[in-house]
N, C-alpha and C positions, 0 to 999 in steps of 0.2 A: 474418562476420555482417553484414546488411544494418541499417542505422544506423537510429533508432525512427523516422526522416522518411521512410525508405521507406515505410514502412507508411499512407502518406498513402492509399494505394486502397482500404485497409483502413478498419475502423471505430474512426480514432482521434478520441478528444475530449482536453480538458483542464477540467478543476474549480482551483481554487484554493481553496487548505482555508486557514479560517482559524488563527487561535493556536490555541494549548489543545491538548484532547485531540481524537481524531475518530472515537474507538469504532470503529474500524475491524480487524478480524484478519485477518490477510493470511498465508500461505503460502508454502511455497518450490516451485515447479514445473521442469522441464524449463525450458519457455519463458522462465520468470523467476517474479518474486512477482509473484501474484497474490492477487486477495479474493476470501478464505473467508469471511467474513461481515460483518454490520453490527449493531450493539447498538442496541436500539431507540431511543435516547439521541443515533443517531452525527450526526453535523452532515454526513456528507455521503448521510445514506440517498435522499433523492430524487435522488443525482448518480453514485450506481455502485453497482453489482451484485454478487455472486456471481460469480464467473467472470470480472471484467473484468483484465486481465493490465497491471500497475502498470511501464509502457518506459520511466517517465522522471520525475524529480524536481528541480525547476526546473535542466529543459534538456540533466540528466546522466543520463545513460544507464542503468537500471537492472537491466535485465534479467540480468545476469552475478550480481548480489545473491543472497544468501538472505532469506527474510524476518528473517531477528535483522538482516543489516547494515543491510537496509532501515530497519527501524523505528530501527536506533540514528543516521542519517543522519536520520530525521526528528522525533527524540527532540532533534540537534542544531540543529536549526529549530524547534522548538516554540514562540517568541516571535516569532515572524514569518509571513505570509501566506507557502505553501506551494504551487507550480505542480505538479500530478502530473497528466501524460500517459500516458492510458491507452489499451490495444485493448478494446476494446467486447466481450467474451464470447467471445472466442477463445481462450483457454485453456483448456485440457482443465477438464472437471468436476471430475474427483479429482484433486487433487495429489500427486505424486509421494514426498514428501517425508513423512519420520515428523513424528508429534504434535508432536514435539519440537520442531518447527522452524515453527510456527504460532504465530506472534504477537501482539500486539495493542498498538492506537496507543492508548496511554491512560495519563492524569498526574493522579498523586498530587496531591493539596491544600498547595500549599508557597507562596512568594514568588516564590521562579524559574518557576513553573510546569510545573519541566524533566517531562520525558515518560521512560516505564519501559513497558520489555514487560514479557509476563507469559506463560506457555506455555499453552495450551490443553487439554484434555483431549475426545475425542469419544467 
């Protein structure tokens, strides 16, 4: 598999998501995890889409992930600013992947602030 720097010709960007939660539900695809949607709430709605395909999490290579290892990887960052590199919509439309495996970045009201998926229903 070509390392997520190949993809430089491609349309990669990087966001850095702050603490917290980021209302985010992500998916598990062929390509890797990608984002299924954004909560109107999410802190990164004006920085990524539907469809943008999640290669990378400060610097580690994501795309072999499901979305549960994904988010429990950024469940384990939740107190700290968060580097995810993404391809710009190049991920199929429909995810591959049952309901089941549709996730979302988002933390209960506690001290730690620690971060919990939740499974989706469509």
């Amino acid at each position: 598999t070509r390392s997520y720097r190949s993809f430089k010709k491609d349309k990669v960007f990087e966001v850095y998501a702050p603490p917290g939660p980021l209302g985010v539900i992500i998916d598990t695809s062929k390509e890797g995890p990608l984002i299924h949607s954004l909560r109107k709430d999410s802190q990164l709605k004006d920085l990524v889409n539907p469809g943008d395909l999640i290669v990378a999490l400060d610097d580690e290579d994501t795309r072999h992930m499901t979305a549960a290892k994904l988010t429990r990887k950024m469940a384990s960052k939740s107190g700290e600013t968060r580097k995810i590199t993404l391809l710009k919509g190049l991920a199929p439309p429909t995810p591959i992947a049952s309901v089941r495996n549709a996730t979302s970045f988002q933390s209960p009201l506690s001290v730690r602030n620690a971060m919990s998926f939740q499974s989706t229903t469509r």
